[in-house]
C-alpha beads as a LAMMPS data file, in Angstrom:
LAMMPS data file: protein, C-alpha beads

111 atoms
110 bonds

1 atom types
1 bond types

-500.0 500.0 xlo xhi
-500.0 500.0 ylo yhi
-500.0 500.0 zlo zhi

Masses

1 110.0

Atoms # bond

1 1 1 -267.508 -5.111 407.995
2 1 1 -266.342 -6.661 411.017
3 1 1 -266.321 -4.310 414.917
4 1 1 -262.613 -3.853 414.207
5 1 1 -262.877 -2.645 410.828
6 1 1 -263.793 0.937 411.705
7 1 1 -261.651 3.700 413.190
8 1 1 -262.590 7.115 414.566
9 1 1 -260.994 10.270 412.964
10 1 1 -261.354 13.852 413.837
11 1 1 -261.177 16.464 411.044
12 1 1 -260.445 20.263 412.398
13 1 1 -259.223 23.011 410.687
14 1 1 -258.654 26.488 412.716
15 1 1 -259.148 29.757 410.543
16 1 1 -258.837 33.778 412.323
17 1 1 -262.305 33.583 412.754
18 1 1 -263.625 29.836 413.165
19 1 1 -263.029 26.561 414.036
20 1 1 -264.102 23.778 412.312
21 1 1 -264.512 20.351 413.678
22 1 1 -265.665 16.231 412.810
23 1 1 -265.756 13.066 413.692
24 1 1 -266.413 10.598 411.128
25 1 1 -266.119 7.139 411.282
26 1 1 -264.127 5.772 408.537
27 1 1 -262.966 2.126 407.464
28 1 1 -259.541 0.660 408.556
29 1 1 -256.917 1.951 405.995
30 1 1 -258.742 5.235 405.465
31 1 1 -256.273 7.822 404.078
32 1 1 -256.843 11.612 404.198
33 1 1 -257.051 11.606 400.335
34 1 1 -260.003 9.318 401.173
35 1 1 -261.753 11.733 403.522
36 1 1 -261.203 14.371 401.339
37 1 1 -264.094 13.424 399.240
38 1 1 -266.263 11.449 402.353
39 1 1 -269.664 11.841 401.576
40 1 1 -270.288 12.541 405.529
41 1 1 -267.863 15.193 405.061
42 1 1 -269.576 18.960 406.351
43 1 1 -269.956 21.473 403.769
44 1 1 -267.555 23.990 405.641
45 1 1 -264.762 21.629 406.082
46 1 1 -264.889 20.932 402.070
47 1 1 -264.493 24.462 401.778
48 1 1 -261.416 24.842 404.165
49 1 1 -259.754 21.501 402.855
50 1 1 -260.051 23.284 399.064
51 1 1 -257.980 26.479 400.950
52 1 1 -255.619 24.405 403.199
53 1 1 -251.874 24.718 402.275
54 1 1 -251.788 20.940 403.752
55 1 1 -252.597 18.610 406.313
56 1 1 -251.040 17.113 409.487
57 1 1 -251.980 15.410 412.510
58 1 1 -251.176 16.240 416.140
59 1 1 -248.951 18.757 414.764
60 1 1 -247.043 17.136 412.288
61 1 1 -247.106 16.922 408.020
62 1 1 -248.946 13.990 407.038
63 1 1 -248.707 12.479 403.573
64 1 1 -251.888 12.215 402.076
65 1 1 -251.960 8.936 401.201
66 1 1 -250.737 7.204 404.562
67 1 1 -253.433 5.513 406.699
68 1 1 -254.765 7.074 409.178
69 1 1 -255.124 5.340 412.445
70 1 1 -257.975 5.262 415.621
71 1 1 -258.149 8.354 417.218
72 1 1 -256.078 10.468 414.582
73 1 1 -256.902 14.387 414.521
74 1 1 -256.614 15.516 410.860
75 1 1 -255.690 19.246 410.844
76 1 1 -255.862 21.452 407.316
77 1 1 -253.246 23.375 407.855
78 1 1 -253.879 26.884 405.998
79 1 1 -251.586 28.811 404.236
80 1 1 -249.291 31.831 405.978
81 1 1 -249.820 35.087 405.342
82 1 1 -246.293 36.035 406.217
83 1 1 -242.999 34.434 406.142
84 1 1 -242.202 33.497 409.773
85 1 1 -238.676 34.916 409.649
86 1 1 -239.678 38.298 407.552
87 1 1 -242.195 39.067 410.526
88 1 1 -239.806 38.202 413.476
89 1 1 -237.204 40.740 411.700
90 1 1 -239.822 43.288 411.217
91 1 1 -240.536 43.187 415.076
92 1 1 -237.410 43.247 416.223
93 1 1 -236.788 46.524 413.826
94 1 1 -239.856 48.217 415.837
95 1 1 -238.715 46.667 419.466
96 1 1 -234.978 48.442 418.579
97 1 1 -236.747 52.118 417.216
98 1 1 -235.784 53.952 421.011
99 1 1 -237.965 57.297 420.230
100 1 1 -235.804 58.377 417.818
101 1 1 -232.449 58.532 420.109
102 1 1 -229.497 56.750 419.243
103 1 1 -228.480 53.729 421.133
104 1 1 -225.146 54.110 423.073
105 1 1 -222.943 50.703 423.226
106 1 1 -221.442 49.788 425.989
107 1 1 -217.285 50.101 426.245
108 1 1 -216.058 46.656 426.366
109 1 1 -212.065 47.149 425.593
110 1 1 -210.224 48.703 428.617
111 1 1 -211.626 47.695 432.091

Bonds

1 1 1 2
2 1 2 3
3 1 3 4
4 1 4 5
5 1 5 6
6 1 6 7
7 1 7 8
8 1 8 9
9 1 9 10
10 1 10 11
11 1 11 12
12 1 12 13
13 1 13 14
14 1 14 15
15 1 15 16
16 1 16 17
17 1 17 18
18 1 18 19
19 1 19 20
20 1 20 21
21 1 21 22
22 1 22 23
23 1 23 24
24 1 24 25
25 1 25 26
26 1 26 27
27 1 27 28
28 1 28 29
29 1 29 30
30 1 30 31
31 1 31 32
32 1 32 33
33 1 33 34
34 1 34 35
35 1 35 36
36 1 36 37
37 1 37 38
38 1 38 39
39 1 39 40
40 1 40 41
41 1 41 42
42 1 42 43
43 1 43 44
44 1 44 45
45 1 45 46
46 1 46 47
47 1 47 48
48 1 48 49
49 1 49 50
50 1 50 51
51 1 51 52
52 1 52 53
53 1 53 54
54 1 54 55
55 1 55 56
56 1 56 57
57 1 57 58
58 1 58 59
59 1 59 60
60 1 60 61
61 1 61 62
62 1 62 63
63 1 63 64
64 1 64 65
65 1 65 66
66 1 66 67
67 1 67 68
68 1 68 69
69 1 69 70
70 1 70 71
71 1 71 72
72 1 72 73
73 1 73 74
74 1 74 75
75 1 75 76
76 1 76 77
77 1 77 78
78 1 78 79
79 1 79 80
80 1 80 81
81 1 81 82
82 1 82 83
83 1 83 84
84 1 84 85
85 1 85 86
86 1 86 87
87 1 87 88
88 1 88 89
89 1 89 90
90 1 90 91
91 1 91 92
92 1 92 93
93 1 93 94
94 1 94 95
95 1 95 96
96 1 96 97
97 1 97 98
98 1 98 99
99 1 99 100
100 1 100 101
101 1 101 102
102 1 102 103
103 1 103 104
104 1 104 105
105 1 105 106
106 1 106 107
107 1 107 108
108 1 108 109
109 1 109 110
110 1 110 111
């Protein structure tokens, strides 16, 4: 293959407890289905692709069979343990809990 015929592509994946990171240099066209099963591909990040929920790059849901271009960071994106809005209710129950005392509302009719 040709200079040109080669791009760059990072491969991270960001657990609690460890970040995982690679380069590989892949052909032009490469899709992440592709560098699912790259030979060069680290041990560890075979394990985290097998656990990721799904994949992105720079932050945003990438179909895994769109090319990928020069420079691309591939993220595994892994499942949540909590649904976003459940846990944002939930704190905003403890934030309101005032030591047991009732709150008092303001009077807002006569002024």
């Amino acid at each position: 293959m040709e200079n040109g015929s080669w791009i760059s592509v990072e491969i991270c994946a960001a657990w609690p407890d460890h970040v995982l990171r690679q380069t590989l240099r892949v052909p032009v066209g490469s899709t992440a289905l592709q560098l699912k099963s790259h030979p060069d591909l680290d041990e560890a990040l075979r394990l985290a692709w097998r656990q990721a929920s799904a994949v992105g790059v720079f932050g945003r849901l990438w179909p895994m069979r769109e090319p990928l271009h020069d420079g691309d960071r591939l993220e595994l994106w892994r499942p949540l343990c909590a649904d976003p809005k459940e846990a944002r209710r939930a704190l905003a129950r403890l934030k309101n809990v005032d030591a047991g005392a009732p709150r008092r509302r303001r009077d807002r009719g006569s002024g």
